[in-house]
C-alpha positions as CSV (number, residue, x, y, z in Angstrom):
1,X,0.0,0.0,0.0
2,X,1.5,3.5,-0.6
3,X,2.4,5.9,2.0
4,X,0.8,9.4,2.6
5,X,1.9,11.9,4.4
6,X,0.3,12.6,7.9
7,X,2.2,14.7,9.9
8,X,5.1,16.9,9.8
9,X,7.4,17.9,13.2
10,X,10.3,20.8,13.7
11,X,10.5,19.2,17.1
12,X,12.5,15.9,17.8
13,X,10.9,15.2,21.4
14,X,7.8,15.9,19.5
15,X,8.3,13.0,16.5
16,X,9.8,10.7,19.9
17,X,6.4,11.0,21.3
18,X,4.1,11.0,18.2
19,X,6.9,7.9,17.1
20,X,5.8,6.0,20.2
21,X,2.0,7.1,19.6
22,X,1.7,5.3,16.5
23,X,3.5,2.1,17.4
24,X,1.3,1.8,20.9
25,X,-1.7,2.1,18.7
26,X,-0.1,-0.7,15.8
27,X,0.3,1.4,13.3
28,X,2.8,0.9,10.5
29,X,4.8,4.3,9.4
30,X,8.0,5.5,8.3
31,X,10.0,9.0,9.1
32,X,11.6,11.2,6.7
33,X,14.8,13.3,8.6
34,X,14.7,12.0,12.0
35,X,18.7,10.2,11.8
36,X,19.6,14.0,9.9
37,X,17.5,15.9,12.3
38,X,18.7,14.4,15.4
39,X,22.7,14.5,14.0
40,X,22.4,17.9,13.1
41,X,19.3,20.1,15.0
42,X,20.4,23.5,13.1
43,X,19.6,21.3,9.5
44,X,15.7,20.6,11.2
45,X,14.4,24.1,9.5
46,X,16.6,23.2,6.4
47,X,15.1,20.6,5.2
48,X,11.6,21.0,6.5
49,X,11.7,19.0,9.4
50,X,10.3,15.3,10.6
51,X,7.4,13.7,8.3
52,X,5.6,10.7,9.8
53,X,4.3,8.5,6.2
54,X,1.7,5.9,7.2
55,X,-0.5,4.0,4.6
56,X,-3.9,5.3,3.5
57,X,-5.6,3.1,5.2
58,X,-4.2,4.3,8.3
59,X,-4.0,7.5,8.1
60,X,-7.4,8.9,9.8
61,X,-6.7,6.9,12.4
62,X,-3.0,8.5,12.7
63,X,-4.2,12.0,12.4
64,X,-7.0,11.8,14.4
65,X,-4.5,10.5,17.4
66,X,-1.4,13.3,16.6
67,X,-4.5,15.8,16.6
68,X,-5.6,14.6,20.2
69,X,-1.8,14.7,21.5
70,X,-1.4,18.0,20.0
71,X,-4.6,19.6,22.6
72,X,-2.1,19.3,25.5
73,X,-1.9,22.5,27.6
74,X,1.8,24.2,26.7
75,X,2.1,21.6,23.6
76,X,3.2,24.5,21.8
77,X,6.8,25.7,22.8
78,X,8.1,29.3,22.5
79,X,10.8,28.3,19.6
80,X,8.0,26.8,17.1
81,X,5.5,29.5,17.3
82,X,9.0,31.8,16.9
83,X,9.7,29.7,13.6
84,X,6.0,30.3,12.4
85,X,6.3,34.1,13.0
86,X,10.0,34.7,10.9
87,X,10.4,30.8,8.8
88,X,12.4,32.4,6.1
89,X,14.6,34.3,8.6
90,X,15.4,30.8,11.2
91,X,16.1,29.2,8.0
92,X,18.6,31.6,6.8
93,X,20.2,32.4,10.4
94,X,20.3,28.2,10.8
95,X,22.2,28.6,7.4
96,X,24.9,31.3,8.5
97,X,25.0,29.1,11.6
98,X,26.2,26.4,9.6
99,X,28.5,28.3,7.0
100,X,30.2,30.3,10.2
101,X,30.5,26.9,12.4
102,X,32.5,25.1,9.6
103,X,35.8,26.8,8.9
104,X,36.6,27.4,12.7
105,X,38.2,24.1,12.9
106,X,40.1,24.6,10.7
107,X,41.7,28.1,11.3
108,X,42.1,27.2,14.8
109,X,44.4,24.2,13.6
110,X,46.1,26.6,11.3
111,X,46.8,29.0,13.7
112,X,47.9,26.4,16.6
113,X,50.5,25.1,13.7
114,X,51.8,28.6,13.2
115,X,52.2,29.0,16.8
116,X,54.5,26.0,16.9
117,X,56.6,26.3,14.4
């Protein structure tokens, strides 16, 4: 049977919880960006987060049980209704994040070498 999309996190502890949601309830699904997400948390707004697939016959069943988690007082936190305010701005600061975070390895090793010498 092919898989449909039902629900789509920014939040890891969020996909844990909807994760073990599914498989209490025997339902069969599959995750897109959970291993990249939880590697690399700056790369969740990147690529559009965690997507929970299940098969069409499942899938009112699934949505109708992430819809009743998600009616928990304080469900939402402060940083995802932040990343619905500015999306394009979180996903460009996650970027320059990225880009500044990369070459300091290696100037510090240059630098240390330099030192030595």
């Amino acid at each position: 049977m092919p898989l449909v999309h039902a629900h789509t996190t920014l939040m890891l502890p969020e996909a844990i919880v909807i994760e073990s949601l599914l498989e209490a309830h025997g339902i069969r699904f599959a995750l897109a960006g959970k291993d990249l997400i939880s590697q690399c948390p700056p790369c969740n707004i990147l690529y559009g987060g965690i997507s929970f697939l299940v098969d069409e016959a499942d899938l009112d069943d699934a949505t109708a049980l992430i819809a009743d988690a998600e009616d928990v007082p304080g469900y939402l936190s402060i940083e995802s209704t932040n990343f619905e305010r500015r999306p394009i701005r979180n996903a460009v600061l996650a970027f320059v994040m990225l880009i500044m975070g990369a070459p300091f390895p290696f100037w510090y090793r240059g630098s240390r070498l330099r030192e030595g010498s």
